[in-house]
C-alpha positions as CSV (number, residue, x, y, z in Angstrom):
1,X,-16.8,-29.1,-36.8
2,X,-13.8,-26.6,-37.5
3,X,-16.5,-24.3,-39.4
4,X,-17.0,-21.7,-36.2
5,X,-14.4,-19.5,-36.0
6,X,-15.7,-17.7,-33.4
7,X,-17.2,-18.9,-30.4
8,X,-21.3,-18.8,-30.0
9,X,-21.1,-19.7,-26.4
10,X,-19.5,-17.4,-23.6
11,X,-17.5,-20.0,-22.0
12,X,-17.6,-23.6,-23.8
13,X,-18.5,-26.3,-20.7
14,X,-20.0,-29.6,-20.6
15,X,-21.9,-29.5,-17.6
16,X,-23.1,-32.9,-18.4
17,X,-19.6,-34.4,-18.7
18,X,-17.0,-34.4,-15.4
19,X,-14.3,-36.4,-17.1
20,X,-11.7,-34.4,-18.5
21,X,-10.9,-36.8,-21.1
22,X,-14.2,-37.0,-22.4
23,X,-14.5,-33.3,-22.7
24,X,-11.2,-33.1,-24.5
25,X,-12.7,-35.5,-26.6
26,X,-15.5,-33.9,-27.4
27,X,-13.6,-30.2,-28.0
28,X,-11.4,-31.8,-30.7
29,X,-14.2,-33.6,-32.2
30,X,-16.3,-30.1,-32.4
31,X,-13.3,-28.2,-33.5
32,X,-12.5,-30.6,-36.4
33,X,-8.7,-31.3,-34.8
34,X,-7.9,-35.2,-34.5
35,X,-4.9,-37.4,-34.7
36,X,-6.4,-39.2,-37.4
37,X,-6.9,-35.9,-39.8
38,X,-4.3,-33.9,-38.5
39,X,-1.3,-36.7,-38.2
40,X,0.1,-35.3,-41.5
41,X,0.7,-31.7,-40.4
42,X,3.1,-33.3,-37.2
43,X,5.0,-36.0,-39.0
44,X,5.3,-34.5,-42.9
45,X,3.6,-37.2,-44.1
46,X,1.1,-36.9,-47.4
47,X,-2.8,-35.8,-46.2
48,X,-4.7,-38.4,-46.0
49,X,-8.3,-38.9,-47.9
50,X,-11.0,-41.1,-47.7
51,X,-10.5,-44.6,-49.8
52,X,-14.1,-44.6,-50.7
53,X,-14.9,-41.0,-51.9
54,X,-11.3,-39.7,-52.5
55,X,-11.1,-36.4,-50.3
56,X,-9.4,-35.1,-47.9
57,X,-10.3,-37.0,-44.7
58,X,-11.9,-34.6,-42.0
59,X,-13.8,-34.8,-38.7
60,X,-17.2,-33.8,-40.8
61,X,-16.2,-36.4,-43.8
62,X,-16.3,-39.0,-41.2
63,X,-19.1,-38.4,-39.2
64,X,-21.4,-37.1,-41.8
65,X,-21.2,-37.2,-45.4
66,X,-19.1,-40.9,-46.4
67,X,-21.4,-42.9,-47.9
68,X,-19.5,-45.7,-46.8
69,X,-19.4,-45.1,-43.4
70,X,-23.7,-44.9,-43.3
71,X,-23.8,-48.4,-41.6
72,X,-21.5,-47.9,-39.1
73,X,-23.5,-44.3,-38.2
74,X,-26.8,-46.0,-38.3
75,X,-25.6,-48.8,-35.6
């Protein structure tokens, strides 16, 4: 999630996924780069952070570590 800065893979492909969307998706999520964390660097607005733990809101915040987001992972 943004942490490799190189790549590990020769050529990064979803064989498994033919939709393009899907595997833009799935390239933004894996490179930490989404509207919802990166809206602030496009419109100058302030960062935005999570409203339960109070840090800066990221693709690995979400998905991972809130606390407050463990019922929604678990579903």
């Amino acid at each position: 999630m943004g942490e490799i800065t190189t790549s590990t893979l020769p050529l990064w492909t979803y064989t498994h996924v033919r939709d393009r969307r899907a595997q833009t998706l799935l390239a933004r999520l894996r490179i930490g780069h989404t509207y919802l964390t990166q809206r602030y660097l496009l419109t100058r607005v302030p960062q935005p952070y999570c409203d339960d733990c109070l840090v800066p809101l990221t693709v690995r915040h979400l998905l991972v570590e809130c606390p407050g987001l463990t019922d929604l992972r678990h579903r």
